[in-house]
N, C-alpha and C positions, 0 to 999 in steps of 0.2 A: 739549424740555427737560423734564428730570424733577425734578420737586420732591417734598417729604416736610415733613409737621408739624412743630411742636417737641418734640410727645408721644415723634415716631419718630428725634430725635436725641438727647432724655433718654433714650430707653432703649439707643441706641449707646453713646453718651457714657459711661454708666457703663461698658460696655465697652471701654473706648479707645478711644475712634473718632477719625477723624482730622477735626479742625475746620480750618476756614481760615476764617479772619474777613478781609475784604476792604474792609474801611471804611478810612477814614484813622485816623492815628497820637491826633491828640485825640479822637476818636468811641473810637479802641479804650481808651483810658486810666478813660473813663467809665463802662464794664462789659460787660464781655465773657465767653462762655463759658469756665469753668477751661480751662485750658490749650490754648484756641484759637491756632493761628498766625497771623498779622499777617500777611497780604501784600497790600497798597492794592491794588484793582482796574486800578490804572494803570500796577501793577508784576508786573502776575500771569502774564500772557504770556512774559517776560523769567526770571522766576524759578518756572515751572512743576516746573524739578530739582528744587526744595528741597520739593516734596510729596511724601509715600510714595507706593511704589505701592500697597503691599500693603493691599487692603480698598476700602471703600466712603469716600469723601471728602464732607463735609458744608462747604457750601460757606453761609457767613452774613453776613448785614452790618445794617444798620439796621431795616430795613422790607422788605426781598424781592427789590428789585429792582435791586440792584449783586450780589446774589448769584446770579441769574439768565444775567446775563451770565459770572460766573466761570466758575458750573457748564459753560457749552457750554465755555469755552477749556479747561477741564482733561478735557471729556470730549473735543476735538479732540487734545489732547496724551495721550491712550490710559488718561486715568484713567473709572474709574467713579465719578462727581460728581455730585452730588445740592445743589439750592437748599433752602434752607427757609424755606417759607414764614411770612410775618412775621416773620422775622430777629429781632437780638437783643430789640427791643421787646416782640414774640413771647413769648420767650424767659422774661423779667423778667414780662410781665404774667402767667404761667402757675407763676409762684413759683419758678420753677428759680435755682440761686446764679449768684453772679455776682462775676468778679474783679475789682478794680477796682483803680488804680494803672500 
């Protein structure tokens, strides 16, 4: 399982990089990386199509470890997927913005 800091998805991120946020629907409402995609851990298997291929996929969720688990399905379905570790808590505690709503 390959993981990467928050440091090395801010500096993606600015670059378009492609988020998947794997939390649930009230977790994601409460702050999430800009323009992160929503796909619940429990739907991520099923909806693997709706991720790019193209590029490195940052796979996030609360604290590290539902993102752990995406990263291996997305990288068994031929993406190059990457956990981050401490997720969005991570995320926030390192001043990076955050969407909320």
């Amino acid at each position: 399982m390959r993981e990467v800091d928050v440091h090395t998805l801010n500096t993606a991120w600015t670059g378009n990089a492609t988020v998947v946020d794997v939390r649930e629907d009230f977790e994601h409402a409460r702050g999430r990386v800009p323009g992160a995609m929503l796909i619940p851990l429990g739907e991520l298997a099923d909806r693997v199509h709706e991720v790019p291929r193209a590029g490195r996929v940052f796979v996030i969720c609360a604290s590290g470890n539902r993102s752990q688990m995406g990263s291996m399905i997305l990288a068994q379905a031929g993406h190059d997927a990457v956990s981050v570790a401490g997720g969005t808590a991570a995320w926030a505690r390192s001043g990076y913005p955050l969407e909320r709503g």
